[in-house]
C-alpha positions in Angstrom: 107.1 87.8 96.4 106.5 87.6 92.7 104.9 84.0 91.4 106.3 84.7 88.1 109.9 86.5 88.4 110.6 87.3 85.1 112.2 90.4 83.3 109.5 92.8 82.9 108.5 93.6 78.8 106.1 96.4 77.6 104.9 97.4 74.4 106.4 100.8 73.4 103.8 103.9 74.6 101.7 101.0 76.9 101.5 102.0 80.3 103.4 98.8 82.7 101.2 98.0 85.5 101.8 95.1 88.5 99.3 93.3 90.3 99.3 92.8 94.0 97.5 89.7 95.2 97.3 89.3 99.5 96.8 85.6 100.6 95.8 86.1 104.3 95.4 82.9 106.9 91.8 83.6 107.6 88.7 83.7 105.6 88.7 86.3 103.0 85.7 87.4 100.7 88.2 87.4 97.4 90.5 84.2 96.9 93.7 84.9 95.5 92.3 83.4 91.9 89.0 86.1 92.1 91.7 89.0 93.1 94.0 88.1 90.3 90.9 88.3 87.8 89.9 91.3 89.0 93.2 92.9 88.4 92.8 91.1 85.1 89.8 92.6 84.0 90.6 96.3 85.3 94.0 96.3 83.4 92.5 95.1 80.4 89.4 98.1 80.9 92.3 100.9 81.8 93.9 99.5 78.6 98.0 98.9 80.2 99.7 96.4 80.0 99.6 94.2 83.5 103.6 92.9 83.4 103.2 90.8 86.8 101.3 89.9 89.2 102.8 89.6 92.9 101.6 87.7 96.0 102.2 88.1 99.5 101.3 85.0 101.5 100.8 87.5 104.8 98.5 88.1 108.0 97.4 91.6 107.6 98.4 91.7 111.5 101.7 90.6 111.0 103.8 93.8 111.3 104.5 96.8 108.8 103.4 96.4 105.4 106.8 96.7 104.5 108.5 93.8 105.5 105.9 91.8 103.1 108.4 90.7 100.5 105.7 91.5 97.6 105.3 95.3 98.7 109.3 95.4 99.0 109.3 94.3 95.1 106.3 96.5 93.9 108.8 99.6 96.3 111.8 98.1 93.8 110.0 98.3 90.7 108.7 101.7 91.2 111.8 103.3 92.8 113.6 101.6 89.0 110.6 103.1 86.8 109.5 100.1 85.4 105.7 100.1 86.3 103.7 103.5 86.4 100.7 101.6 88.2 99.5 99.0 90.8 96.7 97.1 90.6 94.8 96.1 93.4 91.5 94.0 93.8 90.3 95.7 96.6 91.7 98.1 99.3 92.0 95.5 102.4 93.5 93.3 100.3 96.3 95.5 100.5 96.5 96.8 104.2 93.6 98.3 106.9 95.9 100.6 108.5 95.6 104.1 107.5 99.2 104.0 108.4 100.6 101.7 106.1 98.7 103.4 103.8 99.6 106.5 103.7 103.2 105.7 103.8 102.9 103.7 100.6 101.2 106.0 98.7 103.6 108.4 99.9 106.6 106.2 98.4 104.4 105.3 95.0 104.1 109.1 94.8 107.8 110.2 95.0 108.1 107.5 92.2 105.4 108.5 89.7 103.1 105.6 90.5 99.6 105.3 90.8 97.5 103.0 92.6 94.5 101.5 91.1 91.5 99.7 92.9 89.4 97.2 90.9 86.6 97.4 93.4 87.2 101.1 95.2 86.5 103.2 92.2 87.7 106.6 93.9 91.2 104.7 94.9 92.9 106.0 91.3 96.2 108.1 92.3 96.5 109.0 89.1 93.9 110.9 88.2 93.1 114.6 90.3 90.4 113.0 92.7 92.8 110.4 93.4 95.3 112.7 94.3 92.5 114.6 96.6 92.2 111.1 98.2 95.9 110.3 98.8 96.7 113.2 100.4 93.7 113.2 102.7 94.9 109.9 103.6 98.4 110.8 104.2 97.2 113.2 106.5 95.2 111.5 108.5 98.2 109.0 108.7 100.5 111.6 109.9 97.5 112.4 112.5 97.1 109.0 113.7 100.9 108.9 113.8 101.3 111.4 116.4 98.2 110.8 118.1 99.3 107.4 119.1 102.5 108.9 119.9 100.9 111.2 122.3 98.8 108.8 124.2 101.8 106.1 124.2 104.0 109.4 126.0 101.5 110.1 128.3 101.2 106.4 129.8 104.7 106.1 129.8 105.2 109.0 131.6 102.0 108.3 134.0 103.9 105.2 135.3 106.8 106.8 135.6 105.3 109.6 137.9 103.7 106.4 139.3 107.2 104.2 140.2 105.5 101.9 137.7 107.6 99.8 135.6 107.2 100.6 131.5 108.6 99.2 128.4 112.2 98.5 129.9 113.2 98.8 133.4 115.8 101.8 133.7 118.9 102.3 134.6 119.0 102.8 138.3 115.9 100.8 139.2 115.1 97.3 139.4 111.6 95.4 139.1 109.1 94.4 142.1 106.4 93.3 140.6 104.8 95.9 138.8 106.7 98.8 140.7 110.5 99.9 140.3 112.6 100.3 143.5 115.6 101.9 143.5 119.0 100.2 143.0 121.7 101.8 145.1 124.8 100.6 143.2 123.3 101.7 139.4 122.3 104.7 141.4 125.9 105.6 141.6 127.1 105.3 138.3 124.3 107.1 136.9 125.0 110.2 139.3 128.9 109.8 138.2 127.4 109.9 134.5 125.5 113.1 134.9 128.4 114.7 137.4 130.6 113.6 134.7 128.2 114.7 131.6 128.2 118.4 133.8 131.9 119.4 134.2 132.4 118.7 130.2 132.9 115.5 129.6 131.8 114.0 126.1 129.2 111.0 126.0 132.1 108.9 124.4 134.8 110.1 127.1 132.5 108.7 129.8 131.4 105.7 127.9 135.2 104.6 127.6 135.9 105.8 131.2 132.7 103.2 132.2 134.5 100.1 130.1 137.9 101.1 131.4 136.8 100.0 134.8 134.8 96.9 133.7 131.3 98.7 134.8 128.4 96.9 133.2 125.3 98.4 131.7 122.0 97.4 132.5 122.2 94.6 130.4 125.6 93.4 131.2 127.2 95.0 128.1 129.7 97.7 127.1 129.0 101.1 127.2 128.1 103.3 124.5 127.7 106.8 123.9 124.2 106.2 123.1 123.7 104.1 126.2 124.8 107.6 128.2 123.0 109.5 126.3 119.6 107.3 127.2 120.7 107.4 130.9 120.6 111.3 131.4 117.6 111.4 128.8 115.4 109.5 131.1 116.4 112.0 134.2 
C-alpha cells in the first residue's frame, strides 16, 4: 500500500529503488519514521534513486506475506521492471518466516531485483555474497516446506489409523466427540463411487450420475469430479 502512489520517474543510468516500511500492532524497535530514514540514508549511500516508499500497516502473524497489499505492489513493480532494488530497514521488518522469505527472494530473483538491508549488511542480493545468502535461504525454505509437510502427514494419518477426527470429517464418517463413527448411508455411496470408479466409469460420469438422483455430498452440495476424486483418495 503505497503512501505516495505516483508514477514512478528516474534519472537516466540511476538505478530505481522502493522502500518498504512494516507498521506492526505491537511494539517494534524501529517506528515507521526511523525505518523510512533508514531506507533514506542507505539509498542515498548506495547512490539510486529511492522512487517510493511503501507501507504495509500488517501483523507479521497475519497470514502470507503476500496478501500484504505493499509486498503485492513492490511483486508489480518488479515483475514491470521499474525498480531494480528494495530497500529495507531491517530484515523482521519485512517477514520472520524463512518461508516467506525465501519465496520472495525467489520472485525478486526471476525479476532482476535485489534486496537491500539498511541494518543486515550481508542481506544485499545483488552483489555474489548476497546471492550465496538467497539461495541458502531458499533452501532452507524449501526444507522447512516439506518438513512441516511431513510432520502435518504423519498426524493426519496417526488419527486416522486412530478413528480420530482431523481437519474435516470424511466422507462416510461422522463426528463423536473427538472420534469418527461410521455412517451407514454415506457408506453406501462411497462403495457405489469406488464400484463405479472400478468397472470404468469417469469421475465426471459418476459425479452427474450422483446429482441425477439428488444424492448430496458431505456438505449438502452437488457433486463434482473433484469431490469423487477426494472420496477414493482418502480410501
Amino acid at each position: 500500500m503505497s503512501r505516495r502512489p505516483r508514477e514512478l520517474l528516474s534519472k537516466p543510468g540511476t538505478l530505481r529503488a522502493i522502500g518498504y516500511v512494516r507498521v506492526s500492532t505491537g511494539k517494534q524497535a524501529l517506528s515507521p519514521e526511523a525505518q523510512e530514514e533508514k531506507i533514506r540514508q542507505m539509498a542515498a549511500l548506495q547512490g539510486v534513486q529511492l522512487v517510493d516508499v511503501v507501507v504495509d500497516r500488517e501483523s507479521a502473524k497475519e497470514g502470507s506475506i503476500h496478501k500484504r497489499p505493499g509486498i503485492a505492489r513492490i511483486f508489480d513493480l518488479a515483475r514491470a521492471h521499474q525498480v531494480e532494488r528494495v530497500i529495507i530497514a531491517k530484515l523482521d521488518r519485512l517477514t520472520r518466516s524463512v518461508v516467506d522469505l525465501g519465496e520472495l527472494l525467489t520472485e525478486l530473483d526471476r525479476a532482476g531485483v535485489s534486496l537491500v538491508s539498511a541494518t543486515e549488511t550481508w542481506m544485499d542480493t545483488g552483489s555474489a555474497a548476497g546471492r550465496l545468502v538467497i539461495n541458502i535461504i531458499v533452501c532452507v525454505a524449501q526444507w522447512e516446506r516439506e518438513a512441516i509437510a511431513e510432520r502435518t502427514a504423519a498426524v493426519l494419518q496417526h488419527k486416522k489409523a486412530h478413528g480420530k477426527v482431523y481437519n474435516h470429517t470424511p466422507y462416510g464418517f461422522e463426528r463423536q466427540g473427538d472420534n469418527l463413527v461410521v455412517a451407514p448411508v454415506e457408506q453406501e455411496i462411497r462403495a457405489r463411487i469406488f464400484k463405479e470408479r472400478e468397472i470404468g466409469l469417469s469421475l465426471a460420469e459418476i459425479a452427474d450420475a450422483l446429482n441425477a438422483q439428488g444424492v448430496p455430498t458431505k456438505i449438502k452440495g452437488r457433486w463434482h469430479p473433484s469431490t469423487v476424486a477426494n472420496i477414493l483418495k482418502a480410501a
